[in-house]
N, C-alpha and C positions, 0 to 999 in steps of 0.2 A: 232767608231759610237755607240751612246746611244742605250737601247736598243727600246726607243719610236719609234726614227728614225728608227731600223730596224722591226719592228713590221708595221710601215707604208707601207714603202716600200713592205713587203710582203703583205701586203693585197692589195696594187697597183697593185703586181704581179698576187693575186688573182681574182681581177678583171678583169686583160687580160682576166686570164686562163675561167671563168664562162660565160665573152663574149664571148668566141669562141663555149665554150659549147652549149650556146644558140642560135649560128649559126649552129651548126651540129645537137641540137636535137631539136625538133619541137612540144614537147610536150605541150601542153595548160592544162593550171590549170585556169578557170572561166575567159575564155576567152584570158591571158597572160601567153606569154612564162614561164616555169617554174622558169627559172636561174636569171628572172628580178629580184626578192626580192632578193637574196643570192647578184647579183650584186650591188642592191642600198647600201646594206648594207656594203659592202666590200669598198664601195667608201665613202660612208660618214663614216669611222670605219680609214680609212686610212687620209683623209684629219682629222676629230681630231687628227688623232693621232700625224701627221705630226705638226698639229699650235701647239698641246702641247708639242713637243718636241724643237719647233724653241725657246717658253719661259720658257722651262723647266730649263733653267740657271740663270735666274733671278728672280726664285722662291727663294720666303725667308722659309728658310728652312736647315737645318743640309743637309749636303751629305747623311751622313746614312738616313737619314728621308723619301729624295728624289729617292734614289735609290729602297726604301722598297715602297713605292706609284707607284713608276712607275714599278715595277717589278706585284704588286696589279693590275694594271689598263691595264698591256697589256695582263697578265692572263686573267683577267675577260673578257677584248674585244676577245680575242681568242675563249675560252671558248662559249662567246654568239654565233661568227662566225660558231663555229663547230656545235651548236644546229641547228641553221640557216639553212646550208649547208648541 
């Protein structure tokens, strides 16, 4: 499994884990649950990541080139996650 695909997949899982969060905590920030942002984010952060790894093979493109962009791109999404979160 590529590492897009598993990068997805964790923020899938991340999205569980923040919904249930913001079932158990009931905190409001300007009116909305706190964990709403962190969730939108986890979900649209995962669905990219998931479309760009389904045509990540048919990227034209060196393997080394491919491997180095997407190693770039799921840092960076992580990265932004953690600020986020």
């Amino acid at each position: 499994m590529n590492l897009l695909r598993r990068t997805a997949i964790a923020h899938a899982v991340l999205f569980v884990l923040l919904a249930v969060l913001a079932l158990v905590d009931d905190t409001q920030i300007t009116g909305l649950n706190r964990w709403v942002k962190p969730m939108k984010f986890a979900a649209s952060i995962a669905i990219y990541l998931g479309s760009m790894a389904f045509f990540w093979p048919v990227a034209v493109a060196s393997g080394r080139a491919k491997d180095r962009a997407a190693r770039v791109l799921a840092g960076t999404l992580i990265f932004e996650m953690l600020i986020i979160a």
